[in-house]
C-alpha positions in Angstrom: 0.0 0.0 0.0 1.4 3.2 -0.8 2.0 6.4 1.3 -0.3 8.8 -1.0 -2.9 10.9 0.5 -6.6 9.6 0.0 -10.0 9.8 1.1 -12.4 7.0 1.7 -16.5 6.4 2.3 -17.4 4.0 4.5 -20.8 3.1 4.8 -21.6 1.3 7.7 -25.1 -1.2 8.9 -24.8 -1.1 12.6 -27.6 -3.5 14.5 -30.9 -2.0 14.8 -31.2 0.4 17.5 -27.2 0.6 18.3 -26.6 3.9 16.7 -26.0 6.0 19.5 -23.4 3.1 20.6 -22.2 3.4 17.8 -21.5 6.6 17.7 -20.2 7.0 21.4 -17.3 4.2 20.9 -16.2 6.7 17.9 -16.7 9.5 20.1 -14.6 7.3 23.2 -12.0 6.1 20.8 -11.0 9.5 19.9 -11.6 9.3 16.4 -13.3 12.2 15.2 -10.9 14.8 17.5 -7.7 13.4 16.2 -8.9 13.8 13.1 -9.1 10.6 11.8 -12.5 10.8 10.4 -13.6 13.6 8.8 -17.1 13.0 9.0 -19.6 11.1 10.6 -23.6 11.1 9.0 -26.2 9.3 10.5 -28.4 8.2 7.2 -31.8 6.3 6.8 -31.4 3.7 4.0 -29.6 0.5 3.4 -26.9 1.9 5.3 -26.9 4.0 9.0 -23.9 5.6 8.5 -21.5 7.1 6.4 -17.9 7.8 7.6 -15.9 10.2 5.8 -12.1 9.5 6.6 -8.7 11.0 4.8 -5.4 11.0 5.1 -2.2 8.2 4.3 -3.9 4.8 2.4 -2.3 2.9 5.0 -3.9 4.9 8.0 -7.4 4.6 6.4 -6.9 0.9 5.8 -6.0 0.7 9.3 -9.4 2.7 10.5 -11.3 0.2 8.5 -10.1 -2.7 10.4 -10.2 -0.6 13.9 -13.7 0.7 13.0 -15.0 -3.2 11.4 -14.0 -4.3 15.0 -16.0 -1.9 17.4 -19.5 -3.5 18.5 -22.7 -3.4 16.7 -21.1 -2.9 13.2 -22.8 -5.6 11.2 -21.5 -4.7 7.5 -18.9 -2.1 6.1 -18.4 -1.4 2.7 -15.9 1.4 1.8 -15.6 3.5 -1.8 -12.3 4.8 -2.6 -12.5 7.8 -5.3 -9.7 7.4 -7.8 -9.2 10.7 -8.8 -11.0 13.6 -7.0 -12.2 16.7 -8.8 -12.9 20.0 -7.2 -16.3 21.9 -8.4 -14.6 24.3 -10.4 -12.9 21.2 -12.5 -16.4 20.0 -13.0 -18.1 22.9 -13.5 -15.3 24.1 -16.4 -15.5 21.1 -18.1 -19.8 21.7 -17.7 -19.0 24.8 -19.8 -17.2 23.6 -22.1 -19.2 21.1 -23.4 -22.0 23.3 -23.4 -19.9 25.5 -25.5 -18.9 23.3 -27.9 -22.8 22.0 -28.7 -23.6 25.7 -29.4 -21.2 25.9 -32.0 -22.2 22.2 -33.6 
């Protein structure tokens, strides 16, 4: 694994009802003040929450298996963007296509 900066998604089922546990061993572990996780979203769906993290790829992989250990997680499954774009990339690029169907 290499030493590059990254960010990762995980989105996490916890058991039903364990949220708030959930949250507090984050909370106890330290893990949102030492900014290891960026984020931390409570969502309704297939999935209760989603955990932004960022940093080195080996520290995130390291999370993972930190954070797939604490109690009532059920199911993680983690997206890794390959290459990440800022608005204004995507909002240039936006433009220019909409340019270049004008002139068509």
């Amino acid at each position: 694994m290499n030493d590059e900066t990254s960010r990762a998604y995980v989105l996490v089922t916890i058991q039903p009802g364990k949220e708030q546990e959930f949250a507090n061993e984050i909370l106890s572990r330290g893990l949102l003040f030492n900014s290891k996780v960026d984020r931390l979203d409570f969502v309704h769906g297939s999935y209760d929450f989603i955990v932004l993290l960022s940093g080195k790829t080996r520290d995130i992989d390291r999370l993972i298996i930190e954070m797939r250990r604490l109690p009532y997680v059920r199911r993680t499954d983690t997206l890794i963007p390959f290459e990440m774009l800022s608005w204004d990339d995507v909002s240039s690029t936006s433009e220019e296509s909409r340019s270049a169907k004008s002139i068509n």
